[in-house]
C-alpha positions, 0 to 999 in steps of 0.5 A: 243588808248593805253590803260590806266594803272595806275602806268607805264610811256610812253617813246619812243620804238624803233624796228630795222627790218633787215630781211624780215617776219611778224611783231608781233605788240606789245600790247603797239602799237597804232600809230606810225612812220614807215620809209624804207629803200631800198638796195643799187645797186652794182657798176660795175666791173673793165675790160679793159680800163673801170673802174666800175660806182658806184651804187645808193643808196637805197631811203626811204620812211616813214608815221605815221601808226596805228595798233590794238595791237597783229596783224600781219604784213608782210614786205621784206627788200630789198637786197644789189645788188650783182653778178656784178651789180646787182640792190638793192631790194625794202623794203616793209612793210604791202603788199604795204602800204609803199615802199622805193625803191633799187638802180640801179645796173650798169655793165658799166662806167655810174653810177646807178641811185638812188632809188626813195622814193617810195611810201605810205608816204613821202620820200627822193630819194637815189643818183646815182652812179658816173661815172667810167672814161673808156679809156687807162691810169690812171683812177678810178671807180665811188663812190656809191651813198649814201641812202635817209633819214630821213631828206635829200636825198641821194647825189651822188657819185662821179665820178673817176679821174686819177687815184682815184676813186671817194667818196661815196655820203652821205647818208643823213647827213653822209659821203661817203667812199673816193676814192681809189687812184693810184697803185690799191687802193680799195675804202673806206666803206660808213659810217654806218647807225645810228639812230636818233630820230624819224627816222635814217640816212642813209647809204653812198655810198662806194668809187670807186677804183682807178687804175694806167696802167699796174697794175690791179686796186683795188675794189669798197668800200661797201655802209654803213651799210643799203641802201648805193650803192657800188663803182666800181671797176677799172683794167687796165690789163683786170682781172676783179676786184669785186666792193664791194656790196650794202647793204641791206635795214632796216624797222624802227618803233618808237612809244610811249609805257609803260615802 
């Protein structure tokens, strides 16, 4: 229970986590809403005659939690995938008590799945990746898949056409980068994440690259600002293209303190 003081007024605090170590509990705390988000998986790079699969976005999970004021706790945010395909890391706060899962990175055509909620409370799953479109010719790269939320899960990216690339999935209720088109445009950034009251959205998938024979193809957009899987990158002439990464995951914790 918060404690009783004459003269001071209750009203909605806010905490942003974006970097992974203990959490000071503030002497105001009694019980609130602890949401996370984990890191969205990096889309595959362009080589020839296949063009990258988007990666998935990071799933979110949330609970109400009480905790004595001044205490310590620890946490990891999970990582952006990265280096070619690299799977998104899991957010996790309180030694398990609550864990939102990464995407799933891909180094081929076929998109990466999507991080499950996880585990420790209630959560939404991330969306997989969209499919590259491999073979000869005028193809595209798969957009990322956008991160679960507070109050939907993330959909899935797009897959490529000739030529263009496919859109980022949304990440909750906010849209996906688009899809870069033919000669070797790259795709476009998922939205950021923002915050909405009593919890957040969150970040879209970045849309693949799109390509056109013989031109190299271009890049993968990055997914949006927390938990957005990348797009993938597209190349007809055999030089490999770097899909833009995934993007880190983020703990949020809102809760009723003194002003």
């Amino acid at each position: 229970m918060i404690p009783i003081s004459l003269g001071r007024s209750l009203t909605q605090k806010v905490i942003f986590l974006t970097v992974s170590g203990n959490w000071t509990v503030p002497a105001d705390f009694s019980s609130g809403t602890v949401e996370a988000i984990g890191g969205g998986g990096q889309g595959g790079n362009g080589v020839i005659n296949t063009r990258g699969g988007g990666g998935g976005g990071g799933g979110e999970q949330r609970k109400l939690a009480s905790f004595s004021g001044s205490g310590s706790i620890p946490f990891t945010i999970g990582a952006g995938g990265s280096g070619g395909g690299g799977n998104g890391g899991d957010t996790n706060f309180n030694t398990g008590t609550l864990i939102a899962k990464g995407g799933v990175g891909t180094t081929t055509a076929t998109g990466g799945a999507g991080g499950s909620g996880g585990t420790g409370g209630t959560g939404n799953n991330g969306g997989a990746g969209g499919n590259g479109v491999s073979g000869t010719g005028n193809r595209g790269g798969g957009g990322g898949g956008g991160a679960g939320g507070t109050t939907a899960a993330g959909t899935v990216g797009a897959a490529a056409s000739l030529g263009t690339g496919g859109a980022g999935g949304a990440g909750g209720t906010v849209a996906g980068g688009i899809g870069g088109t033919a000669p070797g445009g790259n795709g476009g950034n998922g939205t950021v994440w923002t915050a909405i009251p009593g919890g957040s959205t969150a970040g879209a998938g970045g849309g693949g690259a799109g390509d056109s024979a013989p031109t190299v193809g271009g890049n993968g957009g990055f997914g949006g600002q927390y938990g957005g899987g990348s797009g993938g990158g597209a190349s007809d002439s055999g030089a490999a293209t770097g899909a833009g990464g995934g993007t880190q995951g983020i703990i949020v914790i809102s809760y009723l303190g003194f002003a």
